[in-house]
LOROVO-145136 format. One record per residue (C-alpha): y, z, x; residue in three letters; residue number from 1. Coordinates in steps of 0.25 Angstrom, whole numbers. Example, Ala and Ser with C-alpha at 12.3 -4.5 7.8 and 13.67 -1.06 7.14 Angstrom:
# LOROVO-145136
(node (-18; 31; 49); ALA; 1)
(node (-4; 29; 55); SER; 2)
# end
This chain:
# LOROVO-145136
(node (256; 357; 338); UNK; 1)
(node (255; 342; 343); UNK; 2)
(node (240; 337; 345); UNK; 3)
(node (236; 330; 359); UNK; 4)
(node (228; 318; 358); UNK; 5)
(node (218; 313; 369); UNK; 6)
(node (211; 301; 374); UNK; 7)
(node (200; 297; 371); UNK; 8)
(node (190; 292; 383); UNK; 9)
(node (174; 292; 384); UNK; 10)
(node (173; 301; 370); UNK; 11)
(node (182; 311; 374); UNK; 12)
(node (198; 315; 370); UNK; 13)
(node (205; 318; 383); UNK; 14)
(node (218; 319; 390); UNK; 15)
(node (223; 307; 398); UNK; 16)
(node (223; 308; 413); UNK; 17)
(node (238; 307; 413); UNK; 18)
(node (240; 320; 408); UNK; 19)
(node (253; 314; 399); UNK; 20)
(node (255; 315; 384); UNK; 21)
(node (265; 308; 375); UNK; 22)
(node (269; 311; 359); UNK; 23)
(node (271; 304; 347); UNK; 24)
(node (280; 307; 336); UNK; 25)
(node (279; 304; 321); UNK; 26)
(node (288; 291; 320); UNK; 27)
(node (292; 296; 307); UNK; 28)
(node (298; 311; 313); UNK; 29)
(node (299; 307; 330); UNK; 30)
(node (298; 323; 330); UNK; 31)
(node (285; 324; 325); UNK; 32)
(node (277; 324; 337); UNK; 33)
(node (262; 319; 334); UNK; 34)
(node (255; 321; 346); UNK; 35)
(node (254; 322; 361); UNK; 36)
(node (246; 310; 367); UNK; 37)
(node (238; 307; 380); UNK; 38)
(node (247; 298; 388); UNK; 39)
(node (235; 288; 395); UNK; 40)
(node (234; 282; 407); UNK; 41)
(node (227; 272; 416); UNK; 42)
(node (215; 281; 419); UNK; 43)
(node (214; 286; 404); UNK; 44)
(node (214; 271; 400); UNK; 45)
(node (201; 268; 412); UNK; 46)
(node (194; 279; 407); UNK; 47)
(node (195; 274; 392); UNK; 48)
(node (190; 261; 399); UNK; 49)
(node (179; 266; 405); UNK; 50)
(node (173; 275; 395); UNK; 51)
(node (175; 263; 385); UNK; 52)
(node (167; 255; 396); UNK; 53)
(node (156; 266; 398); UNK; 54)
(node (152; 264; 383); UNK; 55)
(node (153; 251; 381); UNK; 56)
(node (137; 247; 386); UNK; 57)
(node (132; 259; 377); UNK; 58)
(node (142; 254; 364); UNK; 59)
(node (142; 240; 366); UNK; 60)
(node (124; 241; 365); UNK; 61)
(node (127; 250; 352); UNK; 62)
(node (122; 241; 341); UNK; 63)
(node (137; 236; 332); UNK; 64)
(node (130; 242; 318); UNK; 65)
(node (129; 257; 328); UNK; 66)
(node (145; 254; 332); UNK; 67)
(node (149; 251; 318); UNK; 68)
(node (143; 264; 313); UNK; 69)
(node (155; 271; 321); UNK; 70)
(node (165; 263; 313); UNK; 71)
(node (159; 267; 300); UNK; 72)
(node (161; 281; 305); UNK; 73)
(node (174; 279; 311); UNK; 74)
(node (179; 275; 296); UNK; 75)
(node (173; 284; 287); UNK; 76)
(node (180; 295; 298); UNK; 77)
(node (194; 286; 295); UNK; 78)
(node (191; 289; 281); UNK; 79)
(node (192; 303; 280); UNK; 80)
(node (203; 304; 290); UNK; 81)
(node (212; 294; 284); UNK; 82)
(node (220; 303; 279); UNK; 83)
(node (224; 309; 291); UNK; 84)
(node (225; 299; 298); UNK; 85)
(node (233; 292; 290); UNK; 86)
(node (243; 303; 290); UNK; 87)
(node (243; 303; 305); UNK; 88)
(node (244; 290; 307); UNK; 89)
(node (257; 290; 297); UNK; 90)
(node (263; 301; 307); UNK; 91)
(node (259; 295; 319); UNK; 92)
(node (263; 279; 314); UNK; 93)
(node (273; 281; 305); UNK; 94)
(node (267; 273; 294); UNK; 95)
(node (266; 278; 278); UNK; 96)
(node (255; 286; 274); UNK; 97)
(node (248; 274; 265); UNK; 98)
(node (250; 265; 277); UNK; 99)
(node (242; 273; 287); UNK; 100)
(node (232; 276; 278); UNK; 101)
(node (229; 261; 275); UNK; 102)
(node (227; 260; 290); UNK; 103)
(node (217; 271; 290); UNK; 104)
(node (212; 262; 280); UNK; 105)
(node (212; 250; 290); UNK; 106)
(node (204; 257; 301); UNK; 107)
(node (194; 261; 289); UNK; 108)
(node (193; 249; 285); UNK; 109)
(node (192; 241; 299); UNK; 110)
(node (180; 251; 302); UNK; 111)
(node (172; 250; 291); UNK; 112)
(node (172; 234; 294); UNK; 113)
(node (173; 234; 307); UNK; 114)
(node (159; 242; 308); UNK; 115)
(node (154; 231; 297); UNK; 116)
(node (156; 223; 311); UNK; 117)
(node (144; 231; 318); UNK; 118)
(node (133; 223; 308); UNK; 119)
(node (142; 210; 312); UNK; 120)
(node (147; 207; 324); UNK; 121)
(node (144; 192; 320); UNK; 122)
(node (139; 182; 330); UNK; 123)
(node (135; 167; 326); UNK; 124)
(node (122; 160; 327); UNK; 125)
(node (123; 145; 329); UNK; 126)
(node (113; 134; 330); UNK; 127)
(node (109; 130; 346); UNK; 128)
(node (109; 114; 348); UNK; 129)
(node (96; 117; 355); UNK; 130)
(node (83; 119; 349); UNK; 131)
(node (76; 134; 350); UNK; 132)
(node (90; 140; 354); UNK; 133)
(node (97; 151; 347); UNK; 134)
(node (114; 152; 349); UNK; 135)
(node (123; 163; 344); UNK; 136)
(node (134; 171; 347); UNK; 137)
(node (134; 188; 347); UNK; 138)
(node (146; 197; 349); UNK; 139)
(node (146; 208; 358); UNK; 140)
(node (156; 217; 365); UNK; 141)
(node (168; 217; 374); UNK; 142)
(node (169; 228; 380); UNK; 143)
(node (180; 240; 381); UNK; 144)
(node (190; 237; 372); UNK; 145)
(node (205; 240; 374); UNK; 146)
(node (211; 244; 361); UNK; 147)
(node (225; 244; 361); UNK; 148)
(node (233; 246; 346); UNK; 149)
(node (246; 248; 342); UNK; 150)
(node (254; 261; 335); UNK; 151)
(node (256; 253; 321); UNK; 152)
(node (241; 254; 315); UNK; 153)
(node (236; 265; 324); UNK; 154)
(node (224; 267; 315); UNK; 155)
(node (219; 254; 312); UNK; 156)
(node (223; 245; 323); UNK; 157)
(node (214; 254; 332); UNK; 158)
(node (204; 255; 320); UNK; 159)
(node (203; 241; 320); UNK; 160)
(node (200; 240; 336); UNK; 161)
(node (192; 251; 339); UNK; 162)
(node (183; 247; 327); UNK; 163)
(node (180; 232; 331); UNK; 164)
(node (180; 236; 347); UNK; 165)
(node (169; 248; 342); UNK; 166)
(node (159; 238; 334); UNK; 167)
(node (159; 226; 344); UNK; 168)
(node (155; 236; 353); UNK; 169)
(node (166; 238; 363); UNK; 170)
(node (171; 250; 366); UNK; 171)
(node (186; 253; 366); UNK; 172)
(node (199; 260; 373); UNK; 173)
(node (210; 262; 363); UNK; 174)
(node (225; 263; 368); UNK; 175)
(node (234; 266; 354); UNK; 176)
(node (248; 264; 353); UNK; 177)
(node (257; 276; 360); UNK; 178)
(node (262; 276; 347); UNK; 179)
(node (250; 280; 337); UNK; 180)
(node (239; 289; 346); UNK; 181)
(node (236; 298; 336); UNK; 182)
(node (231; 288; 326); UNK; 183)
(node (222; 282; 338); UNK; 184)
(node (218; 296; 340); UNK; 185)
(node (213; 300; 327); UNK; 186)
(node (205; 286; 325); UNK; 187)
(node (199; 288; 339); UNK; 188)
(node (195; 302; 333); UNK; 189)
(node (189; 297; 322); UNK; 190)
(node (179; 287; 329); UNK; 191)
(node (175; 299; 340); UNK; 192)
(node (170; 306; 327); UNK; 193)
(node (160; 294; 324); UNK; 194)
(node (154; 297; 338); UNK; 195)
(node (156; 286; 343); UNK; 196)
(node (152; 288; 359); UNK; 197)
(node (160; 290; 371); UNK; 198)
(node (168; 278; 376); UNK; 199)
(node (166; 269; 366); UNK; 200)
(node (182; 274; 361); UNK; 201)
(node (193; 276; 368); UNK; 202)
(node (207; 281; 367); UNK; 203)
(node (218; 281; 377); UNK; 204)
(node (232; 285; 374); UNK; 205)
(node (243; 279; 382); UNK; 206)
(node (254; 269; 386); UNK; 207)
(node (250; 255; 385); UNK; 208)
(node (256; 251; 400); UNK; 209)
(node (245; 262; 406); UNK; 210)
(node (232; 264; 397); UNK; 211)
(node (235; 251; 389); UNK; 212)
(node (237; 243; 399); UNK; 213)
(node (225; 249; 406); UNK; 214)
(node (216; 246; 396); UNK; 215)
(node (222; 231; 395); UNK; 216)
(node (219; 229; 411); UNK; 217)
(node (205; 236; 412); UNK; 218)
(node (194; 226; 414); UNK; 219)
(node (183; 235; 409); UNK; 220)
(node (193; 233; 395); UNK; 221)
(node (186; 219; 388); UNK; 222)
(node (194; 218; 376); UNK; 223)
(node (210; 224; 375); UNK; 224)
(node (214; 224; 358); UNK; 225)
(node (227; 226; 356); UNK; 226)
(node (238; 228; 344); UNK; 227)
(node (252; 229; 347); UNK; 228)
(node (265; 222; 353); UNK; 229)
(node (264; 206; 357); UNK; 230)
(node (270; 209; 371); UNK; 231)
(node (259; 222; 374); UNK; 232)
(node (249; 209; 369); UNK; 233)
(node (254; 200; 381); UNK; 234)
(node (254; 209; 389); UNK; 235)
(node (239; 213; 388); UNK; 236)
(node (236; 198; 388); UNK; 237)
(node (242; 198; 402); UNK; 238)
(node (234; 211; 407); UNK; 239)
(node (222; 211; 401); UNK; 240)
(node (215; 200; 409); UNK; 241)
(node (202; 194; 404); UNK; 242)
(node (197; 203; 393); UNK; 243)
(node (199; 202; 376); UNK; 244)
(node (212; 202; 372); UNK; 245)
(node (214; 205; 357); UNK; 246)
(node (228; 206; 353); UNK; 247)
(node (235; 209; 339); UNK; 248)
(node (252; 208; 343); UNK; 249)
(node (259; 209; 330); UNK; 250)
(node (267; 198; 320); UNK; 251)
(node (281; 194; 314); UNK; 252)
(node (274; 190; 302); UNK; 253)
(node (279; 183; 289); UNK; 254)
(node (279; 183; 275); UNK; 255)
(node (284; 171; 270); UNK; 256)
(node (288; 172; 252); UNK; 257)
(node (289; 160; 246); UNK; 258)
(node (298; 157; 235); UNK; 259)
(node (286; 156; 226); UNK; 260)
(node (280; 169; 230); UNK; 261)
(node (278; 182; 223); UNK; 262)
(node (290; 189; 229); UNK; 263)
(node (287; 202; 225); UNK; 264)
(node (275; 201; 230); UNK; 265)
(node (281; 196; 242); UNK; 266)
(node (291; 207; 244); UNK; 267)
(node (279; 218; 243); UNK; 268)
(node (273; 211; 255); UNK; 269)
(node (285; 211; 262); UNK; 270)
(node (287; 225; 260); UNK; 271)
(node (273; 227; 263); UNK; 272)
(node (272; 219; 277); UNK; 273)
(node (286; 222; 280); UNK; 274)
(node (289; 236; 281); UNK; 275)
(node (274; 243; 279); UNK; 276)
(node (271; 251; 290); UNK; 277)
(node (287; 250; 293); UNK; 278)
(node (285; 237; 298); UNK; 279)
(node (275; 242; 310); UNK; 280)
(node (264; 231; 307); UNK; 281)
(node (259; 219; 315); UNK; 282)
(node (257; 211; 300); UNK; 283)
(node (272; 217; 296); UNK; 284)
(node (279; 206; 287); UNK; 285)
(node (292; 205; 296); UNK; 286)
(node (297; 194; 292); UNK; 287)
(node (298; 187; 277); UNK; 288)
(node (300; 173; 276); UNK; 289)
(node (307; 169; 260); UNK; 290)
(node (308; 157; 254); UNK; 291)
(node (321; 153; 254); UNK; 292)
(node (322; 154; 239); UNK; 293)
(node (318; 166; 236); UNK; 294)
(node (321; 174; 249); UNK; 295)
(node (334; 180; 240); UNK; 296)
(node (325; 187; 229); UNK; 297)
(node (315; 191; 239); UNK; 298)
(node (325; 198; 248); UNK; 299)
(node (329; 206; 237); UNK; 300)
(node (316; 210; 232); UNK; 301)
(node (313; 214; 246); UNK; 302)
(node (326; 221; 247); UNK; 303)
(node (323; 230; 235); UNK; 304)
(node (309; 234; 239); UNK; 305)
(node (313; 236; 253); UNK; 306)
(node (324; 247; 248); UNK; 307)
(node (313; 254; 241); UNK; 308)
(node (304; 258; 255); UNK; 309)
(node (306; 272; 259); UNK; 310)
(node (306; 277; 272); UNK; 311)
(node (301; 288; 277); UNK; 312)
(node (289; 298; 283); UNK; 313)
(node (276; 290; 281); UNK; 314)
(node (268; 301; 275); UNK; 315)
(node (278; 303; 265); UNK; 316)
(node (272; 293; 253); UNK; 317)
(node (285; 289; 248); UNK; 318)
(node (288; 282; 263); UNK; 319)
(node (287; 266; 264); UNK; 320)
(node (291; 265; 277); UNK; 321)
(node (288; 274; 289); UNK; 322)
(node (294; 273; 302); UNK; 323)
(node (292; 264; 314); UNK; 324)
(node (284; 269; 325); UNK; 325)
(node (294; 273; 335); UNK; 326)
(node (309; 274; 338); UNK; 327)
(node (308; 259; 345); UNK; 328)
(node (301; 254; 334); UNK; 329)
(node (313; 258; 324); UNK; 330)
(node (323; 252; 336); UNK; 331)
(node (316; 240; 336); UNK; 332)
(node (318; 238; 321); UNK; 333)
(node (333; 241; 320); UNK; 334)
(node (334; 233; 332); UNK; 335)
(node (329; 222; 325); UNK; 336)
(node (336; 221; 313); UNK; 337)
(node (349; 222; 322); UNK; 338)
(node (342; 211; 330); UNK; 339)
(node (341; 203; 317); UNK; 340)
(node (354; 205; 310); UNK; 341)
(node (361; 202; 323); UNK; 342)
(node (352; 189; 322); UNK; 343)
(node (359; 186; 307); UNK; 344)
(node (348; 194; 298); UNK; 345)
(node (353; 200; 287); UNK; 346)
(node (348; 216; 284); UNK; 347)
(node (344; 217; 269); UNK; 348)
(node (339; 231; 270); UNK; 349)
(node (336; 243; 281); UNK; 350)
(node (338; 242; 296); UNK; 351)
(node (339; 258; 294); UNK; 352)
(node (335; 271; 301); UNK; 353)
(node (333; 280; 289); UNK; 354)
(node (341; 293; 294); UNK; 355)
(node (334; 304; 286); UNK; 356)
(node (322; 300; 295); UNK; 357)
(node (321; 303; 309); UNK; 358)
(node (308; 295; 312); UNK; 359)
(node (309; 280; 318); UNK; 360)
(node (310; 274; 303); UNK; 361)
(node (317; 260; 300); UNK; 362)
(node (321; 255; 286); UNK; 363)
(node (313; 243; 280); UNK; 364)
(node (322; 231; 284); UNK; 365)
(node (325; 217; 279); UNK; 366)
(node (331; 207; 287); UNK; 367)
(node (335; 193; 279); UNK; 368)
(node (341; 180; 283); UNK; 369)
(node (331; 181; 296); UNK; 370)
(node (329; 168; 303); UNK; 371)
(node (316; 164; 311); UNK; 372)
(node (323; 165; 326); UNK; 373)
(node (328; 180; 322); UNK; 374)
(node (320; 190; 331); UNK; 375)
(node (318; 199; 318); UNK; 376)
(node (310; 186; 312); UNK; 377)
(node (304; 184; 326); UNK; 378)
(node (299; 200; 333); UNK; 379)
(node (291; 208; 327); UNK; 380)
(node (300; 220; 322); UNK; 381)
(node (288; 231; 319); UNK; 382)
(node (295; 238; 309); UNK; 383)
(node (301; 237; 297); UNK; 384)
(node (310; 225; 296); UNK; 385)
(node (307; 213; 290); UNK; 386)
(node (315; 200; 291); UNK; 387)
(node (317; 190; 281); UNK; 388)
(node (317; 174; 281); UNK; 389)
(node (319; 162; 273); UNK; 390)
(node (312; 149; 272); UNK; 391)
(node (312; 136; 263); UNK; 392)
(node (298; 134; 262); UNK; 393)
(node (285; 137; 265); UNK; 394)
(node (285; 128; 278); UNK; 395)
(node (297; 136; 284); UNK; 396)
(node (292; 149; 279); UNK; 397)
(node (279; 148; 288); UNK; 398)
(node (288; 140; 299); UNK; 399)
(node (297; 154; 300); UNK; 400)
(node (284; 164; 299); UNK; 401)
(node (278; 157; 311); UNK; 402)
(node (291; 156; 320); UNK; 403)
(node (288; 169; 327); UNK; 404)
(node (278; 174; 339); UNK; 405)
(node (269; 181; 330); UNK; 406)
(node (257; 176; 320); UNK; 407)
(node (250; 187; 315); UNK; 408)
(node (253; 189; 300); UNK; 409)
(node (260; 181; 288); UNK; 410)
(node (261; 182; 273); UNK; 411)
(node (266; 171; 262); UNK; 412)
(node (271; 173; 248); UNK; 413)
(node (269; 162; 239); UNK; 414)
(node (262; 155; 228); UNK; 415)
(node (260; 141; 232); UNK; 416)
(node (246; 139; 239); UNK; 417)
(node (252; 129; 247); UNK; 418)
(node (260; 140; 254); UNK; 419)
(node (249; 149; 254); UNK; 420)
(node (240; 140; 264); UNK; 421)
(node (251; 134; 272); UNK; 422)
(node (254; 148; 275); UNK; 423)
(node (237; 149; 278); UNK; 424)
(node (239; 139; 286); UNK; 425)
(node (252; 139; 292); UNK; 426)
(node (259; 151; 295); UNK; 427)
(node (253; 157; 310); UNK; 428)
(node (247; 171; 309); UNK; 429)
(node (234; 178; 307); UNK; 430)
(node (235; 181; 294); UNK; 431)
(node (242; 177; 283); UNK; 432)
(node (244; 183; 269); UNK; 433)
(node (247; 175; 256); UNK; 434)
(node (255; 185; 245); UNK; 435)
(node (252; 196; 253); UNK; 436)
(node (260; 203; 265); UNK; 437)
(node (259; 202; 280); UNK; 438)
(node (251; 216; 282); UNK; 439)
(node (236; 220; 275); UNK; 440)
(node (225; 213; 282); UNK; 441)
(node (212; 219; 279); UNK; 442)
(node (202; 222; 288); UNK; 443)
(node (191; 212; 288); UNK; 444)
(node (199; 199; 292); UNK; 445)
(node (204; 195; 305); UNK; 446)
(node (219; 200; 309); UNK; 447)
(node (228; 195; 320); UNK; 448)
(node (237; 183; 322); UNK; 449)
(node (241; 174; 331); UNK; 450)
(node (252; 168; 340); UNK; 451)
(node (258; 181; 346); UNK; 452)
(node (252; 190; 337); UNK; 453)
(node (239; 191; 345); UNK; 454)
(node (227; 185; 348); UNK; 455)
(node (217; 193; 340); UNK; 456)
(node (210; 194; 325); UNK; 457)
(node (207; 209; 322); UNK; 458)
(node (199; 213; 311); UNK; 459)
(node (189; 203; 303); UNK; 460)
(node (178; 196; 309); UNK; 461)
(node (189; 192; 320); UNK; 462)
(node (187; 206; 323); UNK; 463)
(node (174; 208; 330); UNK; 464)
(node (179; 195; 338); UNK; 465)
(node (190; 202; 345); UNK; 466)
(node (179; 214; 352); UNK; 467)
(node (166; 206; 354); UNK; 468)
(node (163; 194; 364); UNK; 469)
(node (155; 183; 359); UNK; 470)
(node (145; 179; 366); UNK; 471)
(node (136; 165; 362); UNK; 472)
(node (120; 169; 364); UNK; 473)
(node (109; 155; 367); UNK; 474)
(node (93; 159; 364); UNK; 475)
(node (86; 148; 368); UNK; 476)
(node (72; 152; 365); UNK; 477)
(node (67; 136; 367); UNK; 478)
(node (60; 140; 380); UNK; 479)
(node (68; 128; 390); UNK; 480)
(node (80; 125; 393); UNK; 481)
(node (89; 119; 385); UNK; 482)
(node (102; 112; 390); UNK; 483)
(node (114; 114; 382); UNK; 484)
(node (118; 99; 382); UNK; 485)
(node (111; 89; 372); UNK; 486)
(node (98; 83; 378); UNK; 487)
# end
């Protein structure tokens, strides 16, 4: 029998207004249906708003250490479901068993810090120029908080914002992804168990062009955080009006192996970056960039351990790669490997739909000989394809790896210092790995990148920063007045 999910308004799971459902299938069996879902709409959005705003006052005056105490409950909950829910999330995503259970992870791991944020909430204290006059700066709420997150990490990216949004003391409206309800759901769920009270949490189901788009216009909606497609980004940007806008919009990120690196260490992480999650990451490692002397050797050491990866179901543990999300995600892969060998590209390996499976899989894929004007070296693909490019030296290398739209994650092999901090210091993204791939932050430093890869920093200290306004206090306990300028 196939479960219907609800909403989730003012504390309570109900039926949209509309009276519509949809479905989603396992992407790895299409024919597997996982659910029916409630099909939201304008009014279900407004009604999520205002509950949100209702508890708001009462939430926002709850002292952050009380707030954070939900979050502790929240991930000791996480831990003794994790099984489960990684399970479902393989079913529901697509991704291998040990991959959704590292997300779990995540989400465990960003509320256990996150609440650490309820005895923090860091302000500064500085010294006034006048005498008998104090100065300093506190952090206090937004508002409502429009969460909005994508279908790739349907665990941890909502994790990640209802956590933060929750311990500054806003409350929040979630839309997931259309894609991944379930998962959304179940963590939803989870925190209703901590008795968390009515309104502070909210979940609406739905397209993004009715509830989404409701939630981006509402005034009474102070903050709008979002994960997903750099084209969905602009547009919120254009609709939102005159609230907080944090935005995460993906990457085309490098990793660039020197001649002196460690290439098998260098191939692991390409493996790892590359075709980990199928390719379906924001931090994926799409595009390799060889110094020119070593790009033969490499190719074929990549080549070998490339063969190796199984595709398959991802609960079965001897599958490597799962499948894509969806039948255009696996078009828009083999379209772009057509796209790039038209282009000149040579296929090494894949750019194959495995016929014994009937889900929306795509072989792991190697294109070489790309160039930095190709589209495959340009758009981000999501999926398992991976182009590879040569350079002479370190000062092309990082002039190819910042020839795209995107700055949001980079990885170097080498073992010259001197690479190391030009890399530091040169390449343009938010994060930057030395030996290491493009995928694996951890929770407690900032993430997010720049150019059109979005405007925000999630996790960290930045954290807190993106769902609190800062506010600059004066106590002047001198008894007169005292006028700002020097006397």
């Amino acid at each position: 029998m196939v479960s219907t999910f609800k909403l989730f308004i003012n504390g309570e799971w109900v039926s949209s207004e509309s009276g519509e459902t949809y479905t989603r299938g396992n992407p790895a069996d299409p024919d597997e249906i996982l659910g029916k879902f409630q099909k939201g709409n304008v009014k279900d959005a407004q009604r999520a708003i205002e509950a949100a705003q209702n508890a708001l006052e009462s939430w926002s005056d709850t002292p952050a250490p009380t707030r954070a105490e939900y979050l502790i409950k929240a991930a000791n909950l996480l831990i003794t479901h994790k099984e489960d829910l990684a399970r479902g999330l393989t079913r529901e995503m697509g991704k291998t068993l040990k991959d959704s259970k590292a997300e779990v992870q995540e989400a465990i791991d960003l509320a256990f810090y996150i609440a650490a944020e309820g005895r923090r909430l860091f302000g500064l204290t500085v010294p006034s120029e006048k005498p008998d006059k104090f100065a300093m700066t506190v952090r206090l709420p937004i508002g409502v908080a429009g969460l909005i997150t994508p279908w790739n990490f349907p665990i941890a990216i909502p994790a990640r914002k209802i956590f933060y949004t929750l311990v500054c003391g806003n409350t929040a409206v979630l839309k997931p992804a259309s894609d991944t309800p379930i998962c959304a759901s179940k963590l939803v769920e989870l925190i209703e168990q901590t008795g968390i009270p009515k309104g502070v949490l909210n979940l609406v189901t739905g397209p993004g062009e009715t509830v989404g788009m409701t939630i981006i216009k509402d005034k009474r909606v102070r903050v709008i955080s979002f994960t997903g497609n750099k084209d969905t980004g602009a547009t919120i940007l254009r609709e939102a009006g005159l609230k907080r806008i944090n935005l995460e919009l993906g990457g085309k990120n490098p990793i660039i192996v020197m001649d002196d690196a460690d290439l098998k260490l260098a191939v692991d992480g390409v493996m790892w970056g590359g075709f980990e999650t199928s390719g379906q990451r924001c931090t994926a490692a799409s595009r390799v960039i060889v110094h020119e002397k070593v790009k033969e050797q490499f190719e074929q050491m990549l080549l070998e351990e490339v063969r190796k990866l199984r595709v398959g179901n991802g609960l079965d543990p001897k599958t490597d790669v799962g499948p894509l999300i969806n039948k255009a995600a696996q078009e828009k892969a083999r379209s772009y490997v057509e796209i790039g060998q038209s282009e000149g590209a040579k296929l090494l390996v894949g750019d194959h739909l495995p016929g014994n499976l009937k889900g929306w899989f795509f072989e792991p894929t190697i294109l070489t000989d790309c160039t930095r004007e190709m589209q495959v070296s340009q758009e981000e693909i999501f999926g398992p394809v991976v182009s590879v490019l040569a350079a002479k030296s370190i000062t092309e290398a990082i002039d190819i790896a910042n020839s795209v739209d995107y700055g949001l994650s980079s990885s170097i092999y080498t073992k010259s210092l001197r690479n190391v901090f030009l890399a530091i210091n040169k390449l343009q993204t938010g994060l930057t790995y030395v030996n290491s791939s493009t995928i694996g932050a951890e929770v407690q430093l900032p993430f997010g990148g720049i150019k059109q890869s979005g405007n925000t920093r999630e996790d960290g200290p930045e954290g807190v920063r993106e769902f609190t306004e800062l506010k600059t206090v004066y106590v002047d306990y001198s008894g007169k007045l005292q006028k700002t300028f020097l006397e």
